[in-house]
Steps between C-alpha positions, in 0.01 A plus 500: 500500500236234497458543912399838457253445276371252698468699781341816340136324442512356871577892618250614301167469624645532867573880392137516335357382780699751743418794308123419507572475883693796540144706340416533890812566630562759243102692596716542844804650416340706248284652782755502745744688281203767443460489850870586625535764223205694585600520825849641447360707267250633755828455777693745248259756365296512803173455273252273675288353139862419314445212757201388350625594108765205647248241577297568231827440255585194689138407417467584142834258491374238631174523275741521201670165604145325521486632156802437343453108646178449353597639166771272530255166593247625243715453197674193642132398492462623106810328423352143666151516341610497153672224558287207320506323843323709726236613222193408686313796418514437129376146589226573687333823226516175248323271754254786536444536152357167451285505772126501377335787758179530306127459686405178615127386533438246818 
């Protein structure tokens, strides 16, 4: 019992970091898949633009992925900066605050 939990925070971040990866891959297939079933479409109806309804599917896909991945990095962002840690841009309003930005005669 205690190996696997061990072994689950070593796995981990290798699947994080494989799924951030796989963003690219993923833009790919998505178009591909649009790709192959506008052309059987087109192959089966004999309707030359269900080829490009395909492509633009497999597109639209792909664009969704992008999306769903930053959505995904955005709040894992929200989540880190309100940790105490990383609250530099608290830090730095309060360092502006006390700055003295008023005319100077020379």
């Amino acid at each position: 019992m205690d190996e696997k939990e061990e072994k689950a925070p070593r796995i981990k971040p290798i699947i994080e970091a494989a799924d951030s990866l796989s963003l690219g891959i993923s833009m790919v297939v998505a178009v591909l898949m649009g790709i192959g079933i506008g052309y059987l479409l087109r192959r089966w109806t004999e309707i030359g633009w269900l080829f490009w309804l395909g492509v633009a599917i497999g597109i639209a896909a792909a664009i969704l992925n992008v999306y769903k991945a930053y959505s995904k990095q955005y709040k894992d962002y929200e989540e880190l900066a309100k940790q105490p840690r990383y609250a530099i841009k608290k830090q730095l309003q309060e360092d502006e605050d006390d700055m003295d930005y008023g005319e100077k005669s020379y």
